[in-house]
ROVEX-144349 format. One line per 10 residues: their letters; for each residue z, x, y of N, C-alpha, C. Coordinates in pm, 1 decimal, always signed. Each point is the difference from the previous one (the first is absolute). Example, Ala and Ser with C-alpha at 12.3 -4.5 7.8 and 13.67 -1.06 7.14 Angstrom:
2
AS> +780.0,+1319.0,-569.0,+0.0,-89.0,+119.0,+0.0,+90.0,+120.0 | -72.0,-35.0,+105.0,+6.0,+82.0,+119.0,+73.0,-77.0,+109.0 .
END
This chain:
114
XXXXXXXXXX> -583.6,+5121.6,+5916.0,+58.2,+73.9,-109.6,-38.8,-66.7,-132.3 | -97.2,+95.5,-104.0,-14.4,-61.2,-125.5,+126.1,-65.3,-89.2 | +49.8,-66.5,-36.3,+93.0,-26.9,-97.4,-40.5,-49.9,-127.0 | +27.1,+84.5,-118.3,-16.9,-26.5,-150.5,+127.9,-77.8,-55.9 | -50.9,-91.4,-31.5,+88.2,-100.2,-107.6,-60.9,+23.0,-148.5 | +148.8,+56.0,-71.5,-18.6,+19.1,-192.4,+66.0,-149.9,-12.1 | -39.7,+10.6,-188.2,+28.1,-114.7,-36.5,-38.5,+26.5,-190.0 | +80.6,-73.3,-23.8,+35.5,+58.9,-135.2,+99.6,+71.0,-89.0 | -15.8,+108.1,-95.8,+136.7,+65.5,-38.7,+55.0,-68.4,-58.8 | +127.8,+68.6,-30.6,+102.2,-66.4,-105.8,+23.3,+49.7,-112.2 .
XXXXXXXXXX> +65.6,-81.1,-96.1,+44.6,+107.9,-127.3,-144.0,-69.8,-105.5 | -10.3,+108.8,-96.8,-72.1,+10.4,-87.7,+17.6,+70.9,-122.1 | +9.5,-51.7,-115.0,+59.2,+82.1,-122.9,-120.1,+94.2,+4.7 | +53.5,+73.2,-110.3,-133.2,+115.6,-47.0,-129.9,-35.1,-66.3 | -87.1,+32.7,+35.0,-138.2,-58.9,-70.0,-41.0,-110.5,+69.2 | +81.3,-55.4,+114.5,-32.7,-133.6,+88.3,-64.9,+25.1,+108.2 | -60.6,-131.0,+78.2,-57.3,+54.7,+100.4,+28.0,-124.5,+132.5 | -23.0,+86.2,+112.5,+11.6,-60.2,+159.6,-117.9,+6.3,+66.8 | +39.3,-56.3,+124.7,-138.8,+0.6,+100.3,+82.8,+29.4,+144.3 | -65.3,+32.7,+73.7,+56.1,+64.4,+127.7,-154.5,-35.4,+94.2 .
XXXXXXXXXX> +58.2,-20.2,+97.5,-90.3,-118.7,+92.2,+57.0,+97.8,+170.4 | -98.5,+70.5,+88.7,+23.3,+29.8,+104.4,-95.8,-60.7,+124.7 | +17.6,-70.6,+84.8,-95.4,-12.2,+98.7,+14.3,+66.1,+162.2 | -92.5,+13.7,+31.8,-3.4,+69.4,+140.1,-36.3,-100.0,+96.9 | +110.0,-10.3,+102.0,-40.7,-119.3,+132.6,-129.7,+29.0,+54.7 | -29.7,+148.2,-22.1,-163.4,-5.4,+12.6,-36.4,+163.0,-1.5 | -122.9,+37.7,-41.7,-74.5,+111.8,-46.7,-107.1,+29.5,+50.3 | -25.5,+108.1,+31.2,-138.4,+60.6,+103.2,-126.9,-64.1,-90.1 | -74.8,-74.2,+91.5,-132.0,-33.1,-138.1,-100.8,+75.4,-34.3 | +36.4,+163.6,+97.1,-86.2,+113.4,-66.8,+35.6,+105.8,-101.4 .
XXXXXXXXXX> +127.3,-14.2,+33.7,+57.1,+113.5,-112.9,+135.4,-10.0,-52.3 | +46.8,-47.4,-116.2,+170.8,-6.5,-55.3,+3.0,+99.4,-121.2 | +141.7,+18.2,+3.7,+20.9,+49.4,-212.4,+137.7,-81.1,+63.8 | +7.3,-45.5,-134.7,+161.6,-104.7,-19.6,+48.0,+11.9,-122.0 | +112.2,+29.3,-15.2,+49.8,+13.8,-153.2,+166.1,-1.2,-46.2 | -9.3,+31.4,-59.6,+153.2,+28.0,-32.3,+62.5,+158.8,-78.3 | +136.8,+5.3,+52.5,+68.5,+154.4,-41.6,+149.6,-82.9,-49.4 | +53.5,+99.8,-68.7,+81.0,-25.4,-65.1,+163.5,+54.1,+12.7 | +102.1,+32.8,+35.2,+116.0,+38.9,-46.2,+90.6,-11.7,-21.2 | +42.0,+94.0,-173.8,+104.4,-33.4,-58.6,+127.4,+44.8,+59.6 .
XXXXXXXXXX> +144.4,+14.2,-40.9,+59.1,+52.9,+60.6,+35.5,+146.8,-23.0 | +6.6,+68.3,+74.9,+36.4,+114.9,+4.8,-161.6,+98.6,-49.1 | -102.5,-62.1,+33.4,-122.2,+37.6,-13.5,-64.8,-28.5,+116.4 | -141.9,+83.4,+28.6,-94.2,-1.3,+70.1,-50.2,-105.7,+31.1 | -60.1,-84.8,+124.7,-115.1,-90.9,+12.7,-116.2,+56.5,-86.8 | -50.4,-86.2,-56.5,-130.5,+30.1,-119.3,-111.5,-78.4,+35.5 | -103.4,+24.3,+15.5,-138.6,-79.7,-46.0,-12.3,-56.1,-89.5 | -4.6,-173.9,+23.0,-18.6,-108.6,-136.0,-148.8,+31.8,-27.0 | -51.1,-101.6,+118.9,-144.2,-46.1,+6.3,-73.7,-9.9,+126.6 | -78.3,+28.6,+55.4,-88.1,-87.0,+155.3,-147.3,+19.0,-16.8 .
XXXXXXXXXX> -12.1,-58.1,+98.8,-189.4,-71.6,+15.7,-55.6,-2.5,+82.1 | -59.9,+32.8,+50.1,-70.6,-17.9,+130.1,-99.7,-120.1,-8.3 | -38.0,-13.2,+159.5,-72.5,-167.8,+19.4,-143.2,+36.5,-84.9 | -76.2,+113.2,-22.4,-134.0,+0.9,-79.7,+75.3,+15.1,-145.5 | +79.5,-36.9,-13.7,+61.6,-40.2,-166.2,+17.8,+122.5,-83.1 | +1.2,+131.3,+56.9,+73.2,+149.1,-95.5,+178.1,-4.8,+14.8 | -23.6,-1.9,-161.7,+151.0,+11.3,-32.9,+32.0,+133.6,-74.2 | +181.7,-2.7,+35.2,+54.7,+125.5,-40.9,+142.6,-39.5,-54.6 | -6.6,+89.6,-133.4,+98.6,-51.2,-68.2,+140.4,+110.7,-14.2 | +92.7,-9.2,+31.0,+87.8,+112.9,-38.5,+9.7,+26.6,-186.1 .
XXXXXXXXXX> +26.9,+95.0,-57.8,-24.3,+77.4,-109.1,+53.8,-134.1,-100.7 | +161.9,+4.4,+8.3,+69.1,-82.1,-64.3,-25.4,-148.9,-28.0 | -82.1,-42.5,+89.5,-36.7,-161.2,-4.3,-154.6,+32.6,-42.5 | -86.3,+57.0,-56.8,-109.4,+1.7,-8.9,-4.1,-81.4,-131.4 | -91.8,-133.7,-4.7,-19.4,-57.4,-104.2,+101.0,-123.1,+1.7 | +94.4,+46.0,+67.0,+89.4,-146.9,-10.4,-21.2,-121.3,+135.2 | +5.1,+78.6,+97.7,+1.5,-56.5,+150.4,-124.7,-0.1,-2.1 | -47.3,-108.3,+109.7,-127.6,-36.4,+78.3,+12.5,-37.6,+133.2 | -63.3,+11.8,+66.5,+37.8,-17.5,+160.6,-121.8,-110.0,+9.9 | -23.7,-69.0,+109.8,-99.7,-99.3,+59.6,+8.5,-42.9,+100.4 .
XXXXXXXXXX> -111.8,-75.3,+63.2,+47.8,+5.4,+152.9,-104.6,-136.8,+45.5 | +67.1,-110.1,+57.9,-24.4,-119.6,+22.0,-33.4,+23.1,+159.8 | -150.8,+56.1,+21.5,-8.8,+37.8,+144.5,-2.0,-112.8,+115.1 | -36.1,-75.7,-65.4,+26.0,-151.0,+81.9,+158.3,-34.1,+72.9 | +42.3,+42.8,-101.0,+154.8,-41.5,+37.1,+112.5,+173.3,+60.8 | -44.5,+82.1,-42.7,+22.9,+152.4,+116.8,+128.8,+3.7,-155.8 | -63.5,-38.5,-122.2,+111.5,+36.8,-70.9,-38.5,+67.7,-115.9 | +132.0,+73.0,-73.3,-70.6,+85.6,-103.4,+144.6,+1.8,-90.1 | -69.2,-27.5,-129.8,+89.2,-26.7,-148.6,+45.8,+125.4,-102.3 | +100.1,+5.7,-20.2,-11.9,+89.3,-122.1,+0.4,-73.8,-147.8 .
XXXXXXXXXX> -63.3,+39.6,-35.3,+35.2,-90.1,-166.7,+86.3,+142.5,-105.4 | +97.5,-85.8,+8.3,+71.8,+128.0,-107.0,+67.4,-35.1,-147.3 | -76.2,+35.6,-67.1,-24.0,+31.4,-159.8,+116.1,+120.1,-106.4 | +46.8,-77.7,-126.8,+10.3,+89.1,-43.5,+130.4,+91.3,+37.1 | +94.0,-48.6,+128.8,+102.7,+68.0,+52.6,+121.3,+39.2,-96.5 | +28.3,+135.9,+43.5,+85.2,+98.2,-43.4,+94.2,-13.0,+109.9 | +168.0,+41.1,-91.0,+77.7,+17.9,+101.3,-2.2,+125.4,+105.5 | -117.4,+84.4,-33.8,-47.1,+77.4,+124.1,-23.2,-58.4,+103.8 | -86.9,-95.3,-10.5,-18.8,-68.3,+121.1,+63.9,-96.7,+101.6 | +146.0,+32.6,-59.8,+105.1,-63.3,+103.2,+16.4,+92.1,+94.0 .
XXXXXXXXXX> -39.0,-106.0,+119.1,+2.9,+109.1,+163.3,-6.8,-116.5,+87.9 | +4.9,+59.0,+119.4,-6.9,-99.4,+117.8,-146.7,+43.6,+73.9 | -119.0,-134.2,-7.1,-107.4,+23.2,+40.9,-46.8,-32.5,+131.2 | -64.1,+92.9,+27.8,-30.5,-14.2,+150.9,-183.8,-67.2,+18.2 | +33.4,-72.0,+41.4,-183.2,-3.2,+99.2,+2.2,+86.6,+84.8 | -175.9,+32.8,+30.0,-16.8,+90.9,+131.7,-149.3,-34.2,+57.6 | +5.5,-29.8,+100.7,-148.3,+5.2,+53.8,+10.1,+128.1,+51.8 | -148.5,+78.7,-17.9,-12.3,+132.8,+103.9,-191.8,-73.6,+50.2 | +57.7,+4.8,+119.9,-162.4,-8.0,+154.3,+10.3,+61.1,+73.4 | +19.9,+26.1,+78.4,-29.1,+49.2,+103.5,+188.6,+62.9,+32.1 .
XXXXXXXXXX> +97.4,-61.5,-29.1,+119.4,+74.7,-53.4,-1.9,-88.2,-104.6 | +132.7,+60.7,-65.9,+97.4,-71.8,-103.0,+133.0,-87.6,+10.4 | -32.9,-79.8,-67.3,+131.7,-129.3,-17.6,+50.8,-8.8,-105.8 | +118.2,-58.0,-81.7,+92.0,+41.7,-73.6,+41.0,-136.1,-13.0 | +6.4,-59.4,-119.2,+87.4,-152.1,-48.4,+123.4,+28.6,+10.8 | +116.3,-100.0,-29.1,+123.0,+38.3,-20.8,+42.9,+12.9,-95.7 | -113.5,+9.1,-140.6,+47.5,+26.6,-129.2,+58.8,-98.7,-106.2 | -36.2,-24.7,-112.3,+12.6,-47.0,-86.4,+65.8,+2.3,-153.8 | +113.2,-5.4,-41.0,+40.1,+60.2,-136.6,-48.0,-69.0,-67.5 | -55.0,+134.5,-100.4,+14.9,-52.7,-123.5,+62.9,+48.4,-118.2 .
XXXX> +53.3,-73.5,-101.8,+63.7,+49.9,-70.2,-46.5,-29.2,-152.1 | +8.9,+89.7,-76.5,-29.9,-55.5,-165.1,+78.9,+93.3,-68.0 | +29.4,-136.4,-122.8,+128.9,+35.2,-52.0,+33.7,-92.6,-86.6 | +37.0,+9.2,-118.7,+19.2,-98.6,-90.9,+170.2,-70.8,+10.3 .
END
């Protein structure tokens, strides 16, 4: 059974920024996308960011320009760098590997907020 460990989060005023750190106990070495989704409360799971192992990334609308995703293939791990945060972007974030199925972190808050 794959298991994803997050790492990171926390509070962040407005205009501040975090890092969010997910690794996978291990990943197909022919084909991954790994990323992260987002939800607030009483809202939808959303598309942050993900990547696949030949390095195409996808950004959800709202984080475009602020967030960056990356991916430390050595280590089966992948970063968000997040920029610039709005109290929109208080939610509880999920990792996800999708291979061959899908796996699911146990989620991460974050919060920003002065």
């Amino acid at each position: 059974q794959v298991q994803l460990v997050e790492s990171g989060g926390g509070l962040a005023p407005p205009g501040g920024s975090l890092n969010l750190s997910c690794t996978a106990s291990e990943r197909n070495p022919r084909y991954w996308l790994m990323g992260w989704h987002r939800q607030a409360p009483g809202k939808q799971r959303e598309l942050v960011a993900d990547i696949t192992k030949l390095g195409t990334s996808m950004y959800g609308d709202p984080v475009k320009g602020r967030f960056t995703i990356s991916t430390d293939n050595a280590k089966n791990t992948v970063f968000l760098h997040m920029n610039d945060l709005k109290p929109e972007d208080t939610a509880v974030y999920y990792c996800y590997l999708q291979q061959s199925q899908g796996y699911w972190g146990q989620g991460t808050q974050v919060t920003v907020s002065s």
